[in-house]
DRENDOZA-871112 format. One line per 5 residues: number of its first residue (from 1); their letters; for each residue x, y, z of C-alpha. Coordinates in nm, 4 decimals. Layout:
N
NUM = a = X:Y:Z; ... .
// end
This chain:
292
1 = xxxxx = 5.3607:-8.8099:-7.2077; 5.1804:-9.0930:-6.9884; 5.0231:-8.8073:-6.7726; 4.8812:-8.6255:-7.0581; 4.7239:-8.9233:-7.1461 .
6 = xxxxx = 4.5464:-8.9523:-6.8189; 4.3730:-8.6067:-6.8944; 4.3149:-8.7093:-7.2104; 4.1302:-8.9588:-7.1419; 3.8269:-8.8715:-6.9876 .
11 = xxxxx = 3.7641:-8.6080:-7.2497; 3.7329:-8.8539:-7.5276; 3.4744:-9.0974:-7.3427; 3.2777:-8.7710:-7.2432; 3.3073:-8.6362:-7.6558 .
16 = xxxxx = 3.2185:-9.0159:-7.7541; 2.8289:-9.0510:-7.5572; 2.7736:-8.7242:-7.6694; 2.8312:-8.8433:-8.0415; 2.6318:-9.1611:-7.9664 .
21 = xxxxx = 2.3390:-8.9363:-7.8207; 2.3209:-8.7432:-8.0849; 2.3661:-8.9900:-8.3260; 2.0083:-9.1499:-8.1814; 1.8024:-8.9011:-8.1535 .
26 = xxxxx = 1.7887:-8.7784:-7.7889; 1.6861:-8.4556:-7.7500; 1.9603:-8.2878:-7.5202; 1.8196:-8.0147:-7.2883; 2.0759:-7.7173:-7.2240 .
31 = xxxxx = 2.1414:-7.6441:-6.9015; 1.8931:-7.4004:-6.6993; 2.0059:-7.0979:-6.7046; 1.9905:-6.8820:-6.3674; 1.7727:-6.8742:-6.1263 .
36 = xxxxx = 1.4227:-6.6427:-6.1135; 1.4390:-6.3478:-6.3498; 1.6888:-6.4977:-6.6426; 1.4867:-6.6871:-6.9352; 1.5972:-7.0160:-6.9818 .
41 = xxxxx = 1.6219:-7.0386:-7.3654; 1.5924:-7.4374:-7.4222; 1.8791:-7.5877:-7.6599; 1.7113:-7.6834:-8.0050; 1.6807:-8.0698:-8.0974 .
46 = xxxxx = 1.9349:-8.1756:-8.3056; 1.8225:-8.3196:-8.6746; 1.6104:-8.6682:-8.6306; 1.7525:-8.9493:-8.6989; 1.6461:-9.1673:-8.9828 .
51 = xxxxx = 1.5882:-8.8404:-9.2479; 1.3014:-8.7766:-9.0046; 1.3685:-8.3777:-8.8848; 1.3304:-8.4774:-8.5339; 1.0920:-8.2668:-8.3739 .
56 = xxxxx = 1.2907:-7.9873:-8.2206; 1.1887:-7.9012:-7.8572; 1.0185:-7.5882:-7.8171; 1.1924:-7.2712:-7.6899; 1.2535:-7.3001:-7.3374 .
61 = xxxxx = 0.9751:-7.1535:-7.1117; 1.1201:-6.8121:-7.0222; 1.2349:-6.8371:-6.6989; 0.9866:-6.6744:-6.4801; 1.1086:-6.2889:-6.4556 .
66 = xxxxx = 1.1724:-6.2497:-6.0746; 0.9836:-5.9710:-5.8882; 1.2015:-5.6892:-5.8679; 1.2710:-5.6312:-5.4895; 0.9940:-5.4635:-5.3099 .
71 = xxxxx = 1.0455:-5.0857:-5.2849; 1.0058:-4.9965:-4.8967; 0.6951:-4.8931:-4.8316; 0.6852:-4.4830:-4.8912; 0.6651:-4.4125:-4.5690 .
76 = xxxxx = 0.3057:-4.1834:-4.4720; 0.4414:-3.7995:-4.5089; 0.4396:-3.6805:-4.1886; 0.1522:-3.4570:-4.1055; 0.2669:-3.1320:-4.0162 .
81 = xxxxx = 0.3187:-3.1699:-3.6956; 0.0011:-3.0292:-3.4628; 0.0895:-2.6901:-3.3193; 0.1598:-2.6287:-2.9838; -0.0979:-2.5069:-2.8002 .
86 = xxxxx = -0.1333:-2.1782:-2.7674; -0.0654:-2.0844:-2.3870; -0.3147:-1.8901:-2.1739; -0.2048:-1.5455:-2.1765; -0.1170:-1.5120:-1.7887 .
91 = xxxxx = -0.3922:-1.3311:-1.5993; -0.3066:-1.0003:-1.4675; -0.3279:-0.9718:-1.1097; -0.6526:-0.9162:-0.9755; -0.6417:-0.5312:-0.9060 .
96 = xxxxx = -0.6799:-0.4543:-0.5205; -0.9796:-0.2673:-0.4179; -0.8858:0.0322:-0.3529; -0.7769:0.1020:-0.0032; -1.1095:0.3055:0.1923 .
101 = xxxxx = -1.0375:0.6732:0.2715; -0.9431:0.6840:0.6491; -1.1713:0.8892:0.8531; -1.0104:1.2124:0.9748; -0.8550:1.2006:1.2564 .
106 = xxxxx = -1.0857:1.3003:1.6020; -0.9356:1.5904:1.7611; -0.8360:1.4000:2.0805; -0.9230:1.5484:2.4416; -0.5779:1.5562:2.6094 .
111 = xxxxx = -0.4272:1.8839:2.4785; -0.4176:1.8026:2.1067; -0.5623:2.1131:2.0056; -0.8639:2.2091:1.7440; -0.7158:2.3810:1.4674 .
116 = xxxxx = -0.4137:2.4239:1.2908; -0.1626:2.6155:1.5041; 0.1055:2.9357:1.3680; 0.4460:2.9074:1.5758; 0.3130:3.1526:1.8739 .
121 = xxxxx = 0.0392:3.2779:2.1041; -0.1774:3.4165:1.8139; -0.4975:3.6499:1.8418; -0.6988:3.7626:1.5700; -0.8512:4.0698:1.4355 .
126 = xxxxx = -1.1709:3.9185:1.5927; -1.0426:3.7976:1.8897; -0.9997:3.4145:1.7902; -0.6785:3.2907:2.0107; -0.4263:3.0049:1.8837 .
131 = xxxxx = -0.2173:2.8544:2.1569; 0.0251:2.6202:2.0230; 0.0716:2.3242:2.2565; 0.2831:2.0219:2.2429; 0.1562:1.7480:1.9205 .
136 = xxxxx = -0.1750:2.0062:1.9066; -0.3485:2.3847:1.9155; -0.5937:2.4732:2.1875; -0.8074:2.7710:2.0196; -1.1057:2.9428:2.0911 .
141 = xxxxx = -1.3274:3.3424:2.1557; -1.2341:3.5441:2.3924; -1.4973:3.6201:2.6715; -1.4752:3.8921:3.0428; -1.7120:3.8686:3.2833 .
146 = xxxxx = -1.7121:4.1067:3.6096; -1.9755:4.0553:3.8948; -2.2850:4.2082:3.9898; -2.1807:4.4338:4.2298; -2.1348:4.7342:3.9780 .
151 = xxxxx = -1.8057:4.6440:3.8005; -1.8177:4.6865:3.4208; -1.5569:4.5349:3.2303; -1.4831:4.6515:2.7847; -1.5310:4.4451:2.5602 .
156 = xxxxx = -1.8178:4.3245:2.6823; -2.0005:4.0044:2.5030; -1.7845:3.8390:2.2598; -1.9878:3.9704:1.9704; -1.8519:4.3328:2.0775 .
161 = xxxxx = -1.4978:4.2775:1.9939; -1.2750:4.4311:1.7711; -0.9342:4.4151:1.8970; -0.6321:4.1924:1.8317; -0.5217:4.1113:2.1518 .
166 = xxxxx = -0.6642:4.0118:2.5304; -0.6930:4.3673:2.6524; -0.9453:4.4200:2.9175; -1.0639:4.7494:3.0615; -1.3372:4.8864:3.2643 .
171 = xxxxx = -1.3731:4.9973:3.6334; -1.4169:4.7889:3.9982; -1.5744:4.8118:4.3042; -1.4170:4.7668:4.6400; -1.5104:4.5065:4.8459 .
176 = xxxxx = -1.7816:4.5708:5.0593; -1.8892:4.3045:5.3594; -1.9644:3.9801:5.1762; -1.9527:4.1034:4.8247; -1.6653:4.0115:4.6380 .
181 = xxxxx = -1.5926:4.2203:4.3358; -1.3616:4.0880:4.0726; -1.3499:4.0945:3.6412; -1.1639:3.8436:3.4654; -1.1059:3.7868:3.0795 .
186 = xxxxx = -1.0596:3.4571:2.9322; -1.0567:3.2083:2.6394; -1.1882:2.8702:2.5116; -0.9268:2.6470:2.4290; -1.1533:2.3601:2.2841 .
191 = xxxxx = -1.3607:2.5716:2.0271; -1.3091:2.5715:1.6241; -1.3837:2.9201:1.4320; -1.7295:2.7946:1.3744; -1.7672:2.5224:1.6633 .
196 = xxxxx = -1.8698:2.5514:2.0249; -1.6468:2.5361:2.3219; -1.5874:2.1377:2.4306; -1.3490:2.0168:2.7391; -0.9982:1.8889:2.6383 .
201 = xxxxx = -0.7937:1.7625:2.9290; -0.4063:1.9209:2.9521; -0.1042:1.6771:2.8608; 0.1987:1.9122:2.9866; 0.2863:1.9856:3.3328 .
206 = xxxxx = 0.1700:2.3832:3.3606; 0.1153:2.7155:3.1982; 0.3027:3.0529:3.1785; 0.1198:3.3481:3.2205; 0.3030:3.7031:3.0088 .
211 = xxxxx = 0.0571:4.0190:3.1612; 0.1077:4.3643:3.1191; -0.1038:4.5150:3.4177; -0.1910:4.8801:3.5315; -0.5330:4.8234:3.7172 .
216 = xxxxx = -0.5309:5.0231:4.0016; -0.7202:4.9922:4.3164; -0.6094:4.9082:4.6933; -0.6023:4.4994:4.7854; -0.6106:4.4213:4.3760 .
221 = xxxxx = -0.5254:4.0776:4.3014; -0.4079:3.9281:4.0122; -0.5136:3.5650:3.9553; -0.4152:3.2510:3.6593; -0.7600:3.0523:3.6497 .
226 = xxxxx = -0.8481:2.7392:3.4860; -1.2256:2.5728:3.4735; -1.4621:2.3910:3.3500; -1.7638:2.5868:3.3950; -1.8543:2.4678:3.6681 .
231 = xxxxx = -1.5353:2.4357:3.9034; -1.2742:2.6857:3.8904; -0.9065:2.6153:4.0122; -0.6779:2.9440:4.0603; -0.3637:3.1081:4.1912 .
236 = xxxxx = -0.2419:3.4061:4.2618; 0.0425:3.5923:4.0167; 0.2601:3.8667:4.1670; 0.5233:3.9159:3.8910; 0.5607:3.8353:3.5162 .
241 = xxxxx = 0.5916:3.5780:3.3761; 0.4611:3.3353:3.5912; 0.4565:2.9424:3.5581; 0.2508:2.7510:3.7479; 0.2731:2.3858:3.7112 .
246 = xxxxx = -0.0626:2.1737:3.6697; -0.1063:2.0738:4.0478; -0.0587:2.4667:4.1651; -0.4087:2.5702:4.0817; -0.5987:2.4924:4.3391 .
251 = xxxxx = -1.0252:2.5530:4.4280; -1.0852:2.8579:4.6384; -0.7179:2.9487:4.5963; -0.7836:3.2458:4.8117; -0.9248:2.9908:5.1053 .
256 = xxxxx = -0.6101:2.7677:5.1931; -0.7062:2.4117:5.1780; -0.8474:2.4074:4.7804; -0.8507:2.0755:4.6584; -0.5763:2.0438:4.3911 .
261 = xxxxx = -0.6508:2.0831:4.0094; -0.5243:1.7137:3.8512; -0.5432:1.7491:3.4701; -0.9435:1.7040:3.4984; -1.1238:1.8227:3.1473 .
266 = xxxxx = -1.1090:2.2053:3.1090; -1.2693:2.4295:2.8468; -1.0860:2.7937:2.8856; -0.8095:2.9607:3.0598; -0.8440:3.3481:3.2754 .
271 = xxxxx = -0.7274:3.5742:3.3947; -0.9416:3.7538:3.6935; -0.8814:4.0625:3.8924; -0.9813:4.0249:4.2717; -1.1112:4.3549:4.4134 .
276 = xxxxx = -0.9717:4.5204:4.6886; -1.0294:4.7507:4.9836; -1.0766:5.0620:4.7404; -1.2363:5.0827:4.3650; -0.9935:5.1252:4.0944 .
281 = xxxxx = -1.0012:5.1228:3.6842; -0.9110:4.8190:3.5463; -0.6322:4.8060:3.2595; -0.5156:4.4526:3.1759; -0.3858:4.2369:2.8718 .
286 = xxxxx = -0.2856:3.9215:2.8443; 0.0648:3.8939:2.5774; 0.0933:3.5348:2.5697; -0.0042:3.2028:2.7788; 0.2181:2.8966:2.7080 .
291 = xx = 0.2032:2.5607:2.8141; 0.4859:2.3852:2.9639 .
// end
């Protein structure tokens, strides 16, 4: 019971000023209520003292309403966002001029022939020869000649012929004191079908000579020329076929000593008849000349 008192105690002094304020007329303010944003409602005056209605305070001043919190700021919509730029298309490749037509190939001196070639020794209806050769074609009209001693040699000029092979026929005279007779039929082997005859210089190491050969006549000889038109290498042919290599033809074959033919520029290839002690008719044809 003592302890209780102790609580009590305190109570009754606090309940006793409270009945002496009242009782003399102090207005009593009520607590404040919250802080920013509650309204602080003041506590009315209690009745005045002395029959006089004491004056009751006014209301409390609403308590100041606090500013809500501050939205964030909305942020700026993003702008759509810029486009990326639109690449270059890539640039084709500059197109390359267009590579400059190569100039034909010059028929070269040194056995490449002048035409087109078939697979053998070839003569036309009009004489025109093809002689295949190795990488080339020599080609080229048929010509004779005879000398002026009386021999006569068919076909005659080039213009006159009308066979299809290099047969040669006609008559010759003996040989009388310094007069040599002889007839010979030959070919260009540097000429085009509509060209003249031009030098080429031999790349192989001889020819072969096919003749079929019925001339008659004592002391006939049979000889394989090459020339120029100016110089003429030779040798003599006894049987069929004959090869001769390059450095067998020789100048003035029938005079022992000829310098030695050395692959210099020639234009056409014979074959000549050397006359003899007696006339006789000439029958001769050349089947086929090869190189080797």
């Amino acid at each position: 019971m003592t302890r209780n008192f102790g609580l009590l105690a305190p109570a009754l002094l606090a309940f006793g000023l409270m009945a002496y304020a009242c009782t003399s007329g102090e207005v009593v303010e009520g607590p404040l209520t919250g802080t920013a944003g509650s309204s602080n409602t003041g506590a009315g005056a209690g009745p005045g003292s002395s029959g006089t209605t004491g004056q009751g305070a006014g209301p409390g001043s609403s308590g100041t309403t606090g500013s809500g919190a501050r939205g964030g700021t909305t942020g700026a919509a993003a702008g759509p966002g810029a486009g990326g730029t639109t690449g270059t298309a890539g640039r084709g490749g500059t197109t390359g001029t267009a590579g400059t037509v190569g100039t034909a190939g010059t028929t070269g001196a040194g056995g490449t022939g002048t035409a087109s070639c078939p697979p053998s020794f070839t003569v036309s209806t009009n004489g025109f020869v093809q002689m295949p050769i190795s990488g080339g074609c020599w080609s080229g009209y048929p010509y004779t000649y005879a000398d002026s001693y009386g021999t006569t040699v068919m076909p005659a000029p080039m213009a006159a012929w009308t066979t299809n092979m290099l047969k040669m026929t006609g008559n010759i005279v003996a040989v009388s004191g310094t007069n040599y007779s002889y007839a010979g039929i030959g070919f260009s082997i540097g000429q085009t079908t509509g060209g003249t005859p031009t030098l080429v210089s031999p790349t192989g190491n001889g020819l072969t000579f096919n003749v079929s050969n019925s001339t008659t006549g004592a002391g006939v000889v049979i000889r394989a020329q090459v020339t120029n038109g100016t110089t003429t290498w030779c040798k003599d042919m006894t049987t069929f076929p004959a090869t001769i290599p390059y450095g067998g033809f020789t100048v003035n074959c029938y005079s022992p000593g000829g310098a030695a033919y050395a692959k210099e520029p020639i234009k056409g290839i014979e074959v000549n008849i050397a006359g003899g002690t007696a006339p006789g008719n000439i029958n001769l044809t050349i089947t086929s000349i090869t190189e080797n």
